[in-house]
FIGUVEX-627913 format. One record per residue: residue number from 1; residue in three letters; x negated, y, z of N, C-alpha, C, O, CB in turn. Coordinates in nm, 4 decimals, padded with zeros to 6 digits. Glycine has a CB too. Example, Ala and Ser with C-alpha at 12.3 -4.5 7.8 and 13.67 -1.06 7.14 Angstrom:
# residues 2
{node 1, "ala", {-01.3190, -00.5690, 00.7800}, {-01.2300, -00.4500, 00.7800}, {-01.3200, -00.3300, 00.7800}, {-01.4236, -00.3319, 00.8465}, {-01.1308, -00.4473, 00.9046}}
{node 2, "ser", {-01.2850, -00.2250, 00.7080}, {-01.3670, -00.1060, 00.7140}, {-01.2900, 00.0030, 00.7870}, {-01.3409, 00.1138, 00.8039}, {-01.4084, -00.0598, 00.5725}}
//
This chain:
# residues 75
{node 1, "unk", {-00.0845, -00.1175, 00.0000}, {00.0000, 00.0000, 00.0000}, {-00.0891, 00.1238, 00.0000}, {-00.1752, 00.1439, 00.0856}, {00.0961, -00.0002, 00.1219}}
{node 2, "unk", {-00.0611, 00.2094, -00.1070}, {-00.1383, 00.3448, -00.0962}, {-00.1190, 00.4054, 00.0383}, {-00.0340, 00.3786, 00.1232}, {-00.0903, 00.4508, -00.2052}}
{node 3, "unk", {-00.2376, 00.5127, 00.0405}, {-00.2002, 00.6247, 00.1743}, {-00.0783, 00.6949, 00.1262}, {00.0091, 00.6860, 00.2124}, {-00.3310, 00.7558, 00.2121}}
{node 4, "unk", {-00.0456, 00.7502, 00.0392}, {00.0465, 00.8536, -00.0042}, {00.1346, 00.8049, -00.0902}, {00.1341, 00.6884, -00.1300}, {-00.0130, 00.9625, -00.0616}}
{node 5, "unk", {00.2326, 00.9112, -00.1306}, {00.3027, 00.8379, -00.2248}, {00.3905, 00.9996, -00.2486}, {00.4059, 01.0690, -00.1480}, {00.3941, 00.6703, -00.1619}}
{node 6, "unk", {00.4428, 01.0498, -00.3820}, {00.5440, 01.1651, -00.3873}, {00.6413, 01.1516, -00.5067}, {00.6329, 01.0942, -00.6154}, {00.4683, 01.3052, -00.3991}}
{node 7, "unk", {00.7458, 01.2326, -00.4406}, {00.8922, 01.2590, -00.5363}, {00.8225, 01.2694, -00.6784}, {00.7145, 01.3236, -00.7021}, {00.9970, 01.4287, -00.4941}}
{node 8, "unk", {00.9241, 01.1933, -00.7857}, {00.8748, 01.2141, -00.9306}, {00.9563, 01.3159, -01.0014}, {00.9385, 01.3471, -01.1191}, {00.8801, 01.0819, -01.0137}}
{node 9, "unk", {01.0822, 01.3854, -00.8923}, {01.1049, 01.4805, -00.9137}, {01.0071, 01.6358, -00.9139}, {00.9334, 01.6929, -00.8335}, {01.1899, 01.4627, -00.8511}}
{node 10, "unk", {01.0571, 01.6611, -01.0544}, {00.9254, 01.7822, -01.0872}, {00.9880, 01.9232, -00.9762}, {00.9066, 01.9498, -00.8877}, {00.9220, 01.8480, -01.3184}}
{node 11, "unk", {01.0842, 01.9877, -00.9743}, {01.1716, 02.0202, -00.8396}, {01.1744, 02.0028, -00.6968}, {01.2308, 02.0763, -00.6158}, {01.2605, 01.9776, -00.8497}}
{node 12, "unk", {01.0912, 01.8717, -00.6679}, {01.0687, 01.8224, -00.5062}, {00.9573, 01.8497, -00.5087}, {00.8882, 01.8593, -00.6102}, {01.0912, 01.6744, -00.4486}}
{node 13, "unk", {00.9171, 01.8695, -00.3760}, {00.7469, 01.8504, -00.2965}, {00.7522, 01.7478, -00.2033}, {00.6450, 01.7234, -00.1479}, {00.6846, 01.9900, -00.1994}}
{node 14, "unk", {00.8785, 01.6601, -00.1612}, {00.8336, 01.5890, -00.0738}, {00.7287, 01.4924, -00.1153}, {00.7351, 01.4438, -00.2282}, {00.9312, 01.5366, -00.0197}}
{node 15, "unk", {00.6064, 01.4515, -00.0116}, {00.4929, 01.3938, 00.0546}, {00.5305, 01.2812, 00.1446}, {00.5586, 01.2948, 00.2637}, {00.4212, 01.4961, 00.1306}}
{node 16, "unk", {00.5289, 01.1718, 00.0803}, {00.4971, 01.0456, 00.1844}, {00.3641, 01.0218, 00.2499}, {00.2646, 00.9896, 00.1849}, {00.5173, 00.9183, 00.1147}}
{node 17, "unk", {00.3646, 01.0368, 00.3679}, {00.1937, 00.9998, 00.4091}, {00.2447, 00.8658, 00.4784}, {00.3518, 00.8686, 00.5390}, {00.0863, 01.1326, 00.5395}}
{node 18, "unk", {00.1649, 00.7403, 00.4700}, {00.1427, 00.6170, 00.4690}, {00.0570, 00.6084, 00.5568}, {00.0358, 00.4881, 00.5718}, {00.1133, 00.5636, 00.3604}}
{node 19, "unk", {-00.0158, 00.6761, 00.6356}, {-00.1090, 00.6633, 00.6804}, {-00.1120, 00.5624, 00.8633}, {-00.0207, 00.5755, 00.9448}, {-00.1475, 00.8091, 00.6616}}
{node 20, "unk", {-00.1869, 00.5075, 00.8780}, {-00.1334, 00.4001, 01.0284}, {-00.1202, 00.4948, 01.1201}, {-00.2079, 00.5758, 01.1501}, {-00.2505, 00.2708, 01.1021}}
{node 21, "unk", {00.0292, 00.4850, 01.1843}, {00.0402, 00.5228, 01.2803}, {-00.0282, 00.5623, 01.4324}, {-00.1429, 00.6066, 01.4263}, {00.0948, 00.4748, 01.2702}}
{node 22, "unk", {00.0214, 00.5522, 01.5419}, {-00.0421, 00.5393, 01.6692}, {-00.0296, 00.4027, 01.7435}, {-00.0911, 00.3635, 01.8426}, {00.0110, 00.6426, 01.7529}}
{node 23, "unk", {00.0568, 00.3470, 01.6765}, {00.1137, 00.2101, 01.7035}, {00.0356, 00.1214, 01.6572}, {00.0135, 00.0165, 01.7179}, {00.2390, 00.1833, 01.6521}}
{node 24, "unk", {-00.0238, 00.1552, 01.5282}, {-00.0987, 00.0872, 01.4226}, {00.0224, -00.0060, 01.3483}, {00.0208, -00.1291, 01.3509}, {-00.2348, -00.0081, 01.4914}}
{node 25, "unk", {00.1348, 00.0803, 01.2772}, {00.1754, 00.0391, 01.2022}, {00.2530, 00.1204, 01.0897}, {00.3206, 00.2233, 01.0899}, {00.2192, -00.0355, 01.2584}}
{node 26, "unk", {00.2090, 00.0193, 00.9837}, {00.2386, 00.0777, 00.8464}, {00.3976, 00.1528, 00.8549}, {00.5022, 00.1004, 00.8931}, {00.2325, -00.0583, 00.7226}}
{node 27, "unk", {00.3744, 00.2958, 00.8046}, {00.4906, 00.3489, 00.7718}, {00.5206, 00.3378, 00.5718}, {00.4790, 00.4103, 00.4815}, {00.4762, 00.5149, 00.8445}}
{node 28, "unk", {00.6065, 00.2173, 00.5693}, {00.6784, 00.2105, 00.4051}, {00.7910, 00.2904, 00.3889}, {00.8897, 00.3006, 00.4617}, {00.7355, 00.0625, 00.3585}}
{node 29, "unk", {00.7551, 00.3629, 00.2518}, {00.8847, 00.4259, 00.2125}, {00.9761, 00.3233, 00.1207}, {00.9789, 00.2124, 00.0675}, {00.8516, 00.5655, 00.1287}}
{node 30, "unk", {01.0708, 00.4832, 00.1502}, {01.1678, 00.3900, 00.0643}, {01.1236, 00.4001, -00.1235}, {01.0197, 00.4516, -00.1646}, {01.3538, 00.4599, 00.0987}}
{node 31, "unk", {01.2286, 00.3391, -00.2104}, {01.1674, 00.3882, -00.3751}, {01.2368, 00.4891, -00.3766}, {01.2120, 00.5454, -00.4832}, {01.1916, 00.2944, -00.5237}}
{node 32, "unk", {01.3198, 00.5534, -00.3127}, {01.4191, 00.6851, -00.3750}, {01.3853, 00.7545, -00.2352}, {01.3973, 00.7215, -00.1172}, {01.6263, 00.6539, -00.4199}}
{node 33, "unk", {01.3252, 00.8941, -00.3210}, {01.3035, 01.0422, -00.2307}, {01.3591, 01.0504, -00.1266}, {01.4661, 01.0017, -00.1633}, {01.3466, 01.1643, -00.2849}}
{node 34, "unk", {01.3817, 01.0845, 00.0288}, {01.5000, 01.0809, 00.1144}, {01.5624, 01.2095, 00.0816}, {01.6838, 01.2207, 00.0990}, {01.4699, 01.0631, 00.2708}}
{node 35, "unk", {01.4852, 01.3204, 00.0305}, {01.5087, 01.4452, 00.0294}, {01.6525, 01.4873, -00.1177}, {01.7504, 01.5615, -00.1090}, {01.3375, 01.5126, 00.0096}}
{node 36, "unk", {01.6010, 01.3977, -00.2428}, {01.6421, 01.4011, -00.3611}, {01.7130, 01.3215, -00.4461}, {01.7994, 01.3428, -00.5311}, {01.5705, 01.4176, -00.4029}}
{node 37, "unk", {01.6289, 01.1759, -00.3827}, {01.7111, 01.0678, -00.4080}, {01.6495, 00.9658, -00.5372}, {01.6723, 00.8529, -00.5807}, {01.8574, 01.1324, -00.4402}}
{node 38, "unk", {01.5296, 01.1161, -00.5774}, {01.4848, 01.0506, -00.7656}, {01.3940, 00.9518, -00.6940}, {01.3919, 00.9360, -00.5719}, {01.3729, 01.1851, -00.9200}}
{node 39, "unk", {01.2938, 00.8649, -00.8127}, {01.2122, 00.8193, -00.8088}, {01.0982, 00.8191, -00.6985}, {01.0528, 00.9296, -00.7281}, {01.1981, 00.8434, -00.8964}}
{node 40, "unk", {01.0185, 00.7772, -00.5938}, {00.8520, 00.7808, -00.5744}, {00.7696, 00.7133, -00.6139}, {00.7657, 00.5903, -00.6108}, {00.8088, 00.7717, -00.4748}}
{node 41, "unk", {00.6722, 00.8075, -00.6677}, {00.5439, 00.7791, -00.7393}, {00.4396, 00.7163, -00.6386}, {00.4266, 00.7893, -00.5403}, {00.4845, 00.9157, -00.8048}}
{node 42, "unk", {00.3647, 00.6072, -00.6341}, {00.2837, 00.4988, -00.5355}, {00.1704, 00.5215, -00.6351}, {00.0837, 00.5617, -00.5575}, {00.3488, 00.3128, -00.5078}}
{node 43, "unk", {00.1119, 00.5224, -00.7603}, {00.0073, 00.4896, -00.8325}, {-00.0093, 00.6143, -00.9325}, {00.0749, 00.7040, -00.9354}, {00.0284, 00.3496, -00.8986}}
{node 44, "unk", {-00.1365, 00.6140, -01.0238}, {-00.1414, 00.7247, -01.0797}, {-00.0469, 00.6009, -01.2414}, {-00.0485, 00.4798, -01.2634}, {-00.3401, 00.8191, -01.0815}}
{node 45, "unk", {00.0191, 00.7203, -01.3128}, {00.0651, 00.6558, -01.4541}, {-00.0455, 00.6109, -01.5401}, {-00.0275, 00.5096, -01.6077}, {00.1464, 00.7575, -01.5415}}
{node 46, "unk", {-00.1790, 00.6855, -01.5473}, {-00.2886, 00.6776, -01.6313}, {-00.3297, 00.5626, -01.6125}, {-00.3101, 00.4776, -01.6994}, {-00.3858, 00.7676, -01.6176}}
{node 47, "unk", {-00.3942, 00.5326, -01.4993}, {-00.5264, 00.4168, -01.4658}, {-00.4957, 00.3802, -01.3248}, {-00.5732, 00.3567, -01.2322}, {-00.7061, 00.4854, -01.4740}}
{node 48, "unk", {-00.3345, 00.3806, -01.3298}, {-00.2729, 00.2673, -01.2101}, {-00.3961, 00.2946, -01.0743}, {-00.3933, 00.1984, -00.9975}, {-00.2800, 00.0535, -01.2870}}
{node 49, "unk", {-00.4777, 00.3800, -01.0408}, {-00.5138, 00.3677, -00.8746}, {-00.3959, 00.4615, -00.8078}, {-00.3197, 00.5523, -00.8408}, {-00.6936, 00.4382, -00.8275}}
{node 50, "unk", {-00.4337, 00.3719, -00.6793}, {-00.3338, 00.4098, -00.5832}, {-00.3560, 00.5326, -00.5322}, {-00.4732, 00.5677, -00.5463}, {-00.3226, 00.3228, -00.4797}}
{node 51, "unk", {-00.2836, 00.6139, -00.4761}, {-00.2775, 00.7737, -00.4439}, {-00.3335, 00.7550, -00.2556}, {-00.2779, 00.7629, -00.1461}, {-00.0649, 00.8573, -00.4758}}
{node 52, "unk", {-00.4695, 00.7280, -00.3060}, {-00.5776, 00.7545, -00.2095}, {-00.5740, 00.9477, -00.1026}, {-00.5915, 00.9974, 00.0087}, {-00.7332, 00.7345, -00.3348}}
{node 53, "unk", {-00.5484, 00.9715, -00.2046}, {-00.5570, 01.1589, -00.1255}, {-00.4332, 01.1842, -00.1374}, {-00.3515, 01.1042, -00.1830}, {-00.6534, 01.3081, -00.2106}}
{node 54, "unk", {-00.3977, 01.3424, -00.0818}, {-00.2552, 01.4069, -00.0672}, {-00.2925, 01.4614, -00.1998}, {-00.4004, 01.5060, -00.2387}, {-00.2086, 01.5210, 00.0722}}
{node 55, "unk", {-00.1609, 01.4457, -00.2699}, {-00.1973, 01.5069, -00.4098}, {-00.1286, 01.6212, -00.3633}, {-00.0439, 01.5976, -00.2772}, {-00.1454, 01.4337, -00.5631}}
{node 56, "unk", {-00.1490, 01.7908, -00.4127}, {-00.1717, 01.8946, -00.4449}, {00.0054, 01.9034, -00.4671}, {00.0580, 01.8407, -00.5591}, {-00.2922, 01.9127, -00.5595}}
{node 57, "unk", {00.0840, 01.9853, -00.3748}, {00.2186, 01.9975, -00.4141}, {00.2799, 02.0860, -00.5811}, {00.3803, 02.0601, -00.6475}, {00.2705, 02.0736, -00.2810}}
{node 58, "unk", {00.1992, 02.1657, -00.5990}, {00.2170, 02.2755, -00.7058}, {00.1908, 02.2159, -00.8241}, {00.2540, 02.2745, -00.9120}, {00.1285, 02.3986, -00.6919}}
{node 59, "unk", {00.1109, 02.1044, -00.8777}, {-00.0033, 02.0096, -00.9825}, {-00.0400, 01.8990, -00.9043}, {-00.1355, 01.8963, -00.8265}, {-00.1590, 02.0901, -01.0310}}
{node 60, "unk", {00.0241, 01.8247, -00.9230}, {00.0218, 01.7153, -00.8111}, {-00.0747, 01.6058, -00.9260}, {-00.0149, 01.5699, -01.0275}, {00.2173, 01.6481, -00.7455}}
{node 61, "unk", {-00.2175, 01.5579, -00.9058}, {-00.3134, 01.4886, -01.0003}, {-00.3624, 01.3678, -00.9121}, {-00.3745, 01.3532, -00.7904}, {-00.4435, 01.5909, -01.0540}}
{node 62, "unk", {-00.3916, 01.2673, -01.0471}, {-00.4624, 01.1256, -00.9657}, {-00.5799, 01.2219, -00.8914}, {-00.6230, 01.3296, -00.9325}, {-00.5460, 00.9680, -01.0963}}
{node 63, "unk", {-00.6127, 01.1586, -00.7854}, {-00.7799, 01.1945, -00.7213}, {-00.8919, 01.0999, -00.8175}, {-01.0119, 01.1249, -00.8064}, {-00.7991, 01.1305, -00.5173}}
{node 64, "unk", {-00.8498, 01.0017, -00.9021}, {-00.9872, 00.9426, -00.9629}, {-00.9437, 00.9862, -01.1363}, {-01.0381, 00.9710, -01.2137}, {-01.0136, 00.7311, -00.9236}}
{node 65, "unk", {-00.8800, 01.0111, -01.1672}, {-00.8897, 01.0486, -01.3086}, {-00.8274, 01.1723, -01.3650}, {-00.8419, 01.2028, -01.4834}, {-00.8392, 00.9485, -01.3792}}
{node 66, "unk", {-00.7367, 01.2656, -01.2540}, {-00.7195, 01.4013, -01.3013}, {-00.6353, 01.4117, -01.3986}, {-00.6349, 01.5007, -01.4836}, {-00.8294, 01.4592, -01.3412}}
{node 67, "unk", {-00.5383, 01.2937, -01.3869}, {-00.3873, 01.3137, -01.4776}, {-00.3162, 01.3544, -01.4169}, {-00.3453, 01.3374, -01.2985}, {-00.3114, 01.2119, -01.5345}}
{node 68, "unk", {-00.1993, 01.4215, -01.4364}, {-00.0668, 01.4202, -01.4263}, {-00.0316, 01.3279, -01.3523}, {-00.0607, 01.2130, -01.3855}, {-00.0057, 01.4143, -01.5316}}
{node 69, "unk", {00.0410, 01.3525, -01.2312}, {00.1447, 01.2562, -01.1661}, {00.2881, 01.2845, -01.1767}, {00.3581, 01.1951, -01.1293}, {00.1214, 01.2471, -01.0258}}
{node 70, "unk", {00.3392, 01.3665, -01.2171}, {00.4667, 01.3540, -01.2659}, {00.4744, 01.4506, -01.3976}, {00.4075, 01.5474, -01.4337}, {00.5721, 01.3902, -01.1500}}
{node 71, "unk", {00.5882, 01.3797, -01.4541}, {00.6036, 01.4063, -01.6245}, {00.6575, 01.5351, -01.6218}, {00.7439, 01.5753, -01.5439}, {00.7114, 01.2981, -01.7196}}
{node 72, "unk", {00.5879, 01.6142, -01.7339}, {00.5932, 01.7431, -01.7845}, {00.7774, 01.7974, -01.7654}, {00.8207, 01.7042, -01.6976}, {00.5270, 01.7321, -01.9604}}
{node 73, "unk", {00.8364, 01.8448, -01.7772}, {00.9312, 01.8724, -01.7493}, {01.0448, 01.9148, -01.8607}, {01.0564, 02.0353, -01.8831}, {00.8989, 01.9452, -01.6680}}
{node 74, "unk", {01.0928, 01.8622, -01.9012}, {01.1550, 01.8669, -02.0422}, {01.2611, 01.9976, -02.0582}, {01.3154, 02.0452, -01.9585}, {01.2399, 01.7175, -02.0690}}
{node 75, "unk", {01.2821, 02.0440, -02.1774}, {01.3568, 02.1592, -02.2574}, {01.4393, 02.1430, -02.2449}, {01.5248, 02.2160, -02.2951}, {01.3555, 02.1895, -02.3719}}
//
C-alpha cells in the first residue's frame, strides 16, 4: 500500500496519508473520495510507482517520473 493516495477529481485537494499510525496500524482508504465521491489515485498513470511523497495539491506529479497525476481537465 502506498504512503499517499489523492482525489482524481481535478476540483478536489483531498490527501490520503497512509502513513502508520500510533497504534501501528495501516490506515486504508476507501476507492471513492469521502469528500467528492470521484475516483482515488494509489499509483502514478505513467510508470505505475506508488505515491511515495505528498503530491503537491495545485500540480499534483509522480515523485519518480514528473507526470501528471490527474487528467488534464476537459472543454
Amino acid at each position: 500500500m502506498p504512503p499517499f493516495a489523492i482525489c482524481s477529481n481535478q476540483s478536489c485537494i483531498y490527501t490520503f496519508d497512509m502513513q502508520v499510525d500510533k497504534e501501528s496500524h495501516f490506515k486504508i482508504p476507501s476507492l471513492l473520495c469521502p469528500k467528492c465521491k470521484s475516483k482515488v489515485i494509489l499509483y502514478c498513470r505513467e510508470c505505475y510507482s506508488p505515491l511515495f511523497h505528498r503530491p503537491g495539491q495545485q500540480d499534483p506529479r509522480c515523485g519518480y517520473c514528473m507526470a501528471q497525476l490527474k487528467e488534464p481537465m476537459r472543454r
